[in-house]
C-alpha positions, -999 to 999 in steps of 0.1 A, spaced: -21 44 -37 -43 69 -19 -73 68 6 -100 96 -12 -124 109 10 -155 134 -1 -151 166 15 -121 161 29 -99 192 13 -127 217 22 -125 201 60 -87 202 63 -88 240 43 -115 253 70 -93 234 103 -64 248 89 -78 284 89 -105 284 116 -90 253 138 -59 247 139 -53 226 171 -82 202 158 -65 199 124 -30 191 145 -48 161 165 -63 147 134 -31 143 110 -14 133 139 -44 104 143 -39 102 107 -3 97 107 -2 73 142 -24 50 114 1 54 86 35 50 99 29 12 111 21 1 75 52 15 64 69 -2 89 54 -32 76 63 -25 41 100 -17 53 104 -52 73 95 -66 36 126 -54 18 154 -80 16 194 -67 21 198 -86 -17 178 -100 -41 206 -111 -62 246 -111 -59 270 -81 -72 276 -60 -81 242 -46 -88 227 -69 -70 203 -74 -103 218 -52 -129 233 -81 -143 202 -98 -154 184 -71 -166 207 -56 -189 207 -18 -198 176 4 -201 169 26 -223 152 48 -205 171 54 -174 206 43 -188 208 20 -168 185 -4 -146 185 13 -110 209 -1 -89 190 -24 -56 197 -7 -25 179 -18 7 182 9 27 172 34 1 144 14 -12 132 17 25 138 55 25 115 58 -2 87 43 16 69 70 29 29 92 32 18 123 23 -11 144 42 -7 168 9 -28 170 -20 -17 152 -49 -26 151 -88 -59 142 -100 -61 111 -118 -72 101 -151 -104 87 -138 -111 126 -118 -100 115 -80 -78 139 -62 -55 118 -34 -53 136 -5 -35 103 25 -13 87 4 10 58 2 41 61 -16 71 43 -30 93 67 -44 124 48 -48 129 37 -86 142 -1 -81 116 1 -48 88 4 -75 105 -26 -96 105 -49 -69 70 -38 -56 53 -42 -91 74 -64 -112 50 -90 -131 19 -73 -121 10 -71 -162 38 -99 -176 35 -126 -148 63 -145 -166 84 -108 -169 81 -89 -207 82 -107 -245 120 -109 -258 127 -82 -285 119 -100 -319 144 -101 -347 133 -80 -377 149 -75 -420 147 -53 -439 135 -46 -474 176 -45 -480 180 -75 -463 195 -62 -432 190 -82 -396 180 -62 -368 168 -60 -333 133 -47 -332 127 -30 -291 100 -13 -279 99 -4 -242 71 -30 -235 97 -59 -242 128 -73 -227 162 -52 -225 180 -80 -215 201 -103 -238 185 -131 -213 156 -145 -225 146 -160 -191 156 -127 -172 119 -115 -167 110 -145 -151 142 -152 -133 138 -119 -117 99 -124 -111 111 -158 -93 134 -147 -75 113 -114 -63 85 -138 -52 112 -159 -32 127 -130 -15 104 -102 -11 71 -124 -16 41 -130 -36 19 -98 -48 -9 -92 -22 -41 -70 -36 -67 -46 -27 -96 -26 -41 -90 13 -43 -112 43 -43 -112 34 -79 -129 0 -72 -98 -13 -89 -78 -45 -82 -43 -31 -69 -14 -56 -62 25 -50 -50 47 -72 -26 61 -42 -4 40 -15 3 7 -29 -12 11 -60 7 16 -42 37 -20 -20 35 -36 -51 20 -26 -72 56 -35 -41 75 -70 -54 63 -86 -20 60 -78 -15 101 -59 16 92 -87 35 69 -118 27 91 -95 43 119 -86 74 96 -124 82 87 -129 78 121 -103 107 128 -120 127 100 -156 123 113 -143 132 148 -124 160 136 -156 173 116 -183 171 146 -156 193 166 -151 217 143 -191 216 138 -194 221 175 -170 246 178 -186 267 147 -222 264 165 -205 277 200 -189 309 182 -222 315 165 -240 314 196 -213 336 210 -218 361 183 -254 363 191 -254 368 223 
């Protein structure tokens, strides 16, 4: 999830060169705004959400694309809860992220986001025959691994119990955006943290502005 601002690169490209010490106090504004949300986000993650030994492996069943479902781990979920001040990817829809939020940990994501598009957690795999009149187990990646039919929504359940309900936002995209950990944290922040970043940016602009016109007038005298 990312904060986009207009100009922002070329500002943080021209402190970087031209003014560094202004550039210093505005990440670390920038970062002073950040680092309580993830605290937020962190105080959200549960020791367990289910028993051993994978805490939820055993309802979920085997993946096929990582193996294996990833394995819950509290503290490393929280680990993976982090910002970046760096430029990222542009997105389909052309935006560039340049403050972003981040939950890099694999069964982090899970728990933030699981039943965001299923509510009640994927469709079972269907059972399928052949032309030779063989049975088999038709599975796509956008239904259920798990033997379980219920598992989906056991899961969901249970994630809603422990971690909570899936809070939402409106991005730079003007799109709905919902997650329990680190979503829910920026959406209770209730937009405290950006208005105090453009602040920083703004700030950080009119003193570099002033500082451009002073070296100007310098230079002509």
């Amino acid at each position: 999830m990312a904060v986009v601002v207009e100009g922002y690169q070329g500002l943080r490209k021209a402190l970087q060169n031209l003014a560094p010490g202004i550039a210093r106090e505005m990440d670390k504004e920038i970062r002073s705004q950040l680092a309580p949300i993830i605290k937020v986000a962190e105080a959200k993650v549960p020791g367990a959400v289910f028993g051993a030994p994978n805490n939820w492996g055993t309802y979920m069943g085997k993946n096929s694309e990582r193996g294996y479902f990833p394995r819950y781990d509290a503290e490393q979920i929280k680990q993976g809860l982090t910002y970046s001040l760096a430029r990222q990817k542009r997105s389909k829809s052309g935006y560039t992220s340049v403050i972003t939020l981040l939950n890099k940990d694999a069964a982090g994501a899970i728990a933030e986001q699981a039943g965001r598009i299923n509510p009640r957690g994927r469709p079972q795999y269907e059972y399928r025959r052949t032309r030779g009149g063989v049975v088999y187990r038709a599975r796509t990646t956008k239904m259920s691994m798990s033997d379980n039919p219920n598992a989906g929504a056991m899961m969901i359940d249970r994630l809603n119990e422990r971690v909570g309900t899936m809070k939402n936002f409106k991005n730079a995209n003007n799109k709905r955006t919902e997650g329990r950990i680190l979503y829910a944290a920026y959406s209770e922040n209730q937009g405290k943290a950006l208005d105090a970043i453009m602040k920083a940016i703004e700030s950080a602009r009119a003193q570099f502005n002033r500082q451009s016109v002073l070296y100007d007038m310098k230079e002509a005298a």
